[in-house]
Residue frames as qw, qx, qy, qz and C-alpha x, y, z in Angstrom:
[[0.662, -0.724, 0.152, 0.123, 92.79, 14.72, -32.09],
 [0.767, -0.048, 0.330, 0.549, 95.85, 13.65, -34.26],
 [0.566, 0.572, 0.257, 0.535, 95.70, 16.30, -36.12],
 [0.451, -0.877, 0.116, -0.118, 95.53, 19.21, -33.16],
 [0.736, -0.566, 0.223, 0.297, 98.54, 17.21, -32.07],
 [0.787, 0.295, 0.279, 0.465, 100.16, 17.00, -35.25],
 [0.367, 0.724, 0.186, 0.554, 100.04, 20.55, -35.40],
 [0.544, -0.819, 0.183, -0.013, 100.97, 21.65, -32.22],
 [0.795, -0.167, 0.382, 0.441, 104.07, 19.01, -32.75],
 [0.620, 0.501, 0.283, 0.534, 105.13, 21.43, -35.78],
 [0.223, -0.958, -0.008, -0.179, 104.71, 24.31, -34.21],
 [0.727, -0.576, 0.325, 0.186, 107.28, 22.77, -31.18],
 [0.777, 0.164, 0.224, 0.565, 109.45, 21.04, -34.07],
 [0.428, 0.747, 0.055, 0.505, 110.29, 24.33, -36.04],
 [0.417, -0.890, 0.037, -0.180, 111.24, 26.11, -32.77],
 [0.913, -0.292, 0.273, 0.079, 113.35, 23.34, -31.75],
 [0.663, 0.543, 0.256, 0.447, 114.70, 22.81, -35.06],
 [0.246, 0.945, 0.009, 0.214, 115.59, 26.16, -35.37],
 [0.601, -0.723, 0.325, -0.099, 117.59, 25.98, -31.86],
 [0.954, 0.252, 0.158, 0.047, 118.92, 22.51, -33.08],
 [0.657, 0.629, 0.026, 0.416, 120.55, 23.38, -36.47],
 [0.148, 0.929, -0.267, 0.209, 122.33, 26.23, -34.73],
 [0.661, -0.608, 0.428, -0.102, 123.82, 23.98, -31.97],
 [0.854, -0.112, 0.448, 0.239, 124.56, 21.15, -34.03],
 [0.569, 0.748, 0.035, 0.339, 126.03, 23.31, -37.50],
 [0.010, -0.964, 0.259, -0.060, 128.09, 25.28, -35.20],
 [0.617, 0.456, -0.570, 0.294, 131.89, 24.76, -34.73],
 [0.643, -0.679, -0.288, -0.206, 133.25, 23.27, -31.91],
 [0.035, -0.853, 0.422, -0.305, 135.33, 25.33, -29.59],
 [0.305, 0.488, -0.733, 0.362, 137.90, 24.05, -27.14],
 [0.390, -0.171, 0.577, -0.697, 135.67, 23.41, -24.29],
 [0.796, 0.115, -0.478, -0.353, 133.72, 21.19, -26.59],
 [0.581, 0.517, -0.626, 0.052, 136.61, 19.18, -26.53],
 [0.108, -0.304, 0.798, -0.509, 136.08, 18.18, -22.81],
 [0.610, 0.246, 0.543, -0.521, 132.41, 16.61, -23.00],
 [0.152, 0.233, -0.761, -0.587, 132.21, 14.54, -26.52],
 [0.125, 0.227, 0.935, -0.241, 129.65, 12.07, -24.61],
 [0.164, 0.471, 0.442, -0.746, 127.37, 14.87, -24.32],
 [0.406, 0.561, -0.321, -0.647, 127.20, 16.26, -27.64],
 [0.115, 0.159, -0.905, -0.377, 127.03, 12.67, -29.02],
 [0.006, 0.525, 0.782, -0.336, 123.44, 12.23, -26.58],
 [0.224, 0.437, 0.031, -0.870, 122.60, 15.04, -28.09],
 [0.223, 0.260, -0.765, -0.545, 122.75, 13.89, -31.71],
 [0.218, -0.217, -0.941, -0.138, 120.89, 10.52, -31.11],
 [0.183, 0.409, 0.603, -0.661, 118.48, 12.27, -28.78],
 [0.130, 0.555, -0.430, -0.700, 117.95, 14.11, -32.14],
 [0.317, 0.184, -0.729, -0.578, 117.42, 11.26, -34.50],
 [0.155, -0.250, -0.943, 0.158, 115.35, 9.47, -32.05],
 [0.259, 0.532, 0.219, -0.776, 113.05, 12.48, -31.78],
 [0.335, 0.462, -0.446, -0.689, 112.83, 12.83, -35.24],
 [0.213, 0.132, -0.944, -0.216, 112.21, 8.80, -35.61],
 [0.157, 0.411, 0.761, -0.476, 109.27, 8.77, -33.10],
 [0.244, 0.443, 0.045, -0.861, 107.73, 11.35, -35.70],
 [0.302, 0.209, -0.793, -0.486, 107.98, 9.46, -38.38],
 [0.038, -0.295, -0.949, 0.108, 106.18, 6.36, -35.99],
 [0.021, 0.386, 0.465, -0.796, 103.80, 8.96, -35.46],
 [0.149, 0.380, -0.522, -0.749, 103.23, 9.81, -38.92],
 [0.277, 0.233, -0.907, -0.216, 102.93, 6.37, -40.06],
 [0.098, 0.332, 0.865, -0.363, 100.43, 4.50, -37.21],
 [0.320, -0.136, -0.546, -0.763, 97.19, 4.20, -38.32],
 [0.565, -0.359, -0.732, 0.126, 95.53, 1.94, -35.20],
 [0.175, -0.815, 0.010, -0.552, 93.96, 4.12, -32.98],
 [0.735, -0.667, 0.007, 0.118, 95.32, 2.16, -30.10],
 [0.744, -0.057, -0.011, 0.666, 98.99, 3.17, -31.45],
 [0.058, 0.859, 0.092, 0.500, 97.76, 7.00, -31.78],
 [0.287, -0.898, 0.247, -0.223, 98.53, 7.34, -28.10],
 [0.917, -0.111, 0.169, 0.343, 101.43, 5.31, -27.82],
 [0.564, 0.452, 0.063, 0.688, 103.15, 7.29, -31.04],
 [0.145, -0.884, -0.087, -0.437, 101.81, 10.50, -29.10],
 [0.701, -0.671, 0.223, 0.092, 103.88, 9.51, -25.66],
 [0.786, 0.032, 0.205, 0.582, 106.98, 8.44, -27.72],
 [0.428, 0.593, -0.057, 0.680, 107.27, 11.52, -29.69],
 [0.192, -0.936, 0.027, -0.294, 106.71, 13.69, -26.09],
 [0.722, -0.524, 0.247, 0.378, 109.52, 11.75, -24.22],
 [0.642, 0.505, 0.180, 0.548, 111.66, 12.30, -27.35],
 [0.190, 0.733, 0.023, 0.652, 111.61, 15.91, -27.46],
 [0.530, -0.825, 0.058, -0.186, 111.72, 16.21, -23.61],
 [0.861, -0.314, 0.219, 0.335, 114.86, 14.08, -23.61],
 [0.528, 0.493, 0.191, 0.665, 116.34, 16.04, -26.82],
 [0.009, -0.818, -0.136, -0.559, 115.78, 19.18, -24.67],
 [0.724, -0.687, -0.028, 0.057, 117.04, 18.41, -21.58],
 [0.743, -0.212, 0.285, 0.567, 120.18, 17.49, -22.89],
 [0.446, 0.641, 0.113, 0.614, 120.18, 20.42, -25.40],
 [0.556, -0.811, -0.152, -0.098, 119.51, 22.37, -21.64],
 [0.821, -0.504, 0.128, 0.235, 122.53, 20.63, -20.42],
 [0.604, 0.305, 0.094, 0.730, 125.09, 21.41, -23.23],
 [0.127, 0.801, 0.191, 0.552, 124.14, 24.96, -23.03],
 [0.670, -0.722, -0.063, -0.161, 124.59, 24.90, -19.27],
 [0.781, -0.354, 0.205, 0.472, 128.06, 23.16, -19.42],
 [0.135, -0.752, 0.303, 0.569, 129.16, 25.71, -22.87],
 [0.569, -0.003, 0.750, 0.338, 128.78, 23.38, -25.28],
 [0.507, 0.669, 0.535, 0.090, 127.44, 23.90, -28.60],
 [0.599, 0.631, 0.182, 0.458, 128.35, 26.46, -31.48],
 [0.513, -0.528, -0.116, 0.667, 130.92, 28.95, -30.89],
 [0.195, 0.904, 0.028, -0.379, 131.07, 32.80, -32.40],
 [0.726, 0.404, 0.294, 0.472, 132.33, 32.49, -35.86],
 [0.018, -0.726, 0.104, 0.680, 134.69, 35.86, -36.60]]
């Protein structure tokens, strides 16, 4: 079962990831400049995603399998909402010339 998940959870990551890297690498435009809050919830949403993986990783006790398994899905549902929301309000990388 952990492993099905594990791999399913890579699948999702790289996607993500991909999405991610562009948002957070890109420059930010002027509009940014109205919504810092956001784009800082973003970030930590981000490392807290990425930290639940790790608990995931790491847990060996089958009664913490589904525990790590419910942490890492709120994670990535909260990291996506709010990537959802930047995108919604303009936020995130702007067209390099």
């Amino acid at each position: 079962m952990k492993e099905s998940f594990f791999a399913l959870m890579e699948t999702l990551h790289g996607g993500i990831n991909n999405i991610s890297s562009r948002f957070l690498a890109g420059a930010v435009g002027p509009k940014d400049q109205g919504c810092p809050e956001l784009l800082q919830a973003v970030a930590q949403a981000h490392r807290e995603w990425e930290m639940a993986k790790r608990v995931f990783e790491s847990v060996t006790d089958p009664d913490l399998v589904d525990y790590a398994i419910y942490q890492v899905q709120a994670a990535q549902k909260h990291y996506t909402y709010l990537l959802r929301r930047a995108k919604e309000e303009g936020l995130g990388p702007q067209e390099r010339v």
